[in-house]
C-alpha positions, 0 to 999 in steps of 0.5 A: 857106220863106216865113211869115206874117211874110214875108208881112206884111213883103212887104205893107208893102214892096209899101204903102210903095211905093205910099205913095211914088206917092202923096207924089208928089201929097199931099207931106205923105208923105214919098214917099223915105222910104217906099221907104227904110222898105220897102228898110230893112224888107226888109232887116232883116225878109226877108234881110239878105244879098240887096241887094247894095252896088251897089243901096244905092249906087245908092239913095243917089244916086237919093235925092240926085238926088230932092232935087235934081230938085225943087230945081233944078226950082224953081230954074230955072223960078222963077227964070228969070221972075223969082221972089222968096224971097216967091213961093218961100216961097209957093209952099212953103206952098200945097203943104203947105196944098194937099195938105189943100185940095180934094185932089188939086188944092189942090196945084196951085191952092194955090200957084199962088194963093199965089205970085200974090198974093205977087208982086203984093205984091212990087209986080210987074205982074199980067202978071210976077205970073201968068208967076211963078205959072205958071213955079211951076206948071211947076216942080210938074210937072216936078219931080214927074215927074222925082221919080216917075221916080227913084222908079221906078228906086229901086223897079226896082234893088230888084226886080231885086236881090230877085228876080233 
């Protein structure tokens, strides 16, 4: 029998998994720690027994896979042109920053600025300052979209133990 409380549980599972889309673009919200508070909430609130060991397996190893998407990401595309541990850090602080400057796009143009204006203090070129700047860009991206793949497949292993 469902009751209101597994009503109100499902609606939190249901915001914090869209919470977790959202840290995709505002990277102040923890976007794995929202799908884990919806699994621990699920599993805790609604019924302890349904996921099975495979899905909190799984679940751990997807989340070490998020981390590591977004640092190897940043690893090889910055490093590759060249970057420095100026234009990393930059780039780090102009995501936090960016996320509250004109959102969604500060995210983007934030540490693009930043890691820029890094490598030229750095003494680099404009041309090897802006390849850095860009390569940073392209590690934004593609990190974010692997993470928001993995993201799905954290969401699909929990819907289909729940609900098959």
């Amino acid at each position: 029998m469902i009751t209101i409380v597994d009503i109100i549980f499902w609606i939190i599972i249901i915001a914090c998994f869209i919470l977790s889309f959202v840290g995709l673009v505002y990277p102040i919200i923890p976007a794995v720690v929202m799908i884990w508070g919806g699994v621990v909430l699920y599993h805790f609130g609604i019924n302890p027994n349904e996921l099975s060991w495979i899905s909190w397996t799984l679940f751990v190893v997807l989340t070490i896979l998020l981390f590591l998407a977004d640092y190897l990401a940043n690893l090889h595309f910055v490093d590759k042109a060249g970057g420095t541990k100026w234009g990393m850090r930059a780039a780090a602080i102009g995501l936090i920053v960016g996320s509250f400057v004109i959102p969604p796009f500060g995210v983007i143009i934030v540490p693009f600025a930043m890691v820029l204006i890094s490598e030229i203090i750095q003494k680099k070129t404009f041309q090897e300052s802006i390849t850095v700047a860009f390569a940073t860009l392209i590690a934004f991206l593609s990190g974010t979209f692997a993470k928001g793949i993995i993201q799905l497949i954290m969401i699909v292993v929990f819907s289909f133990d729940v609900l098959v």
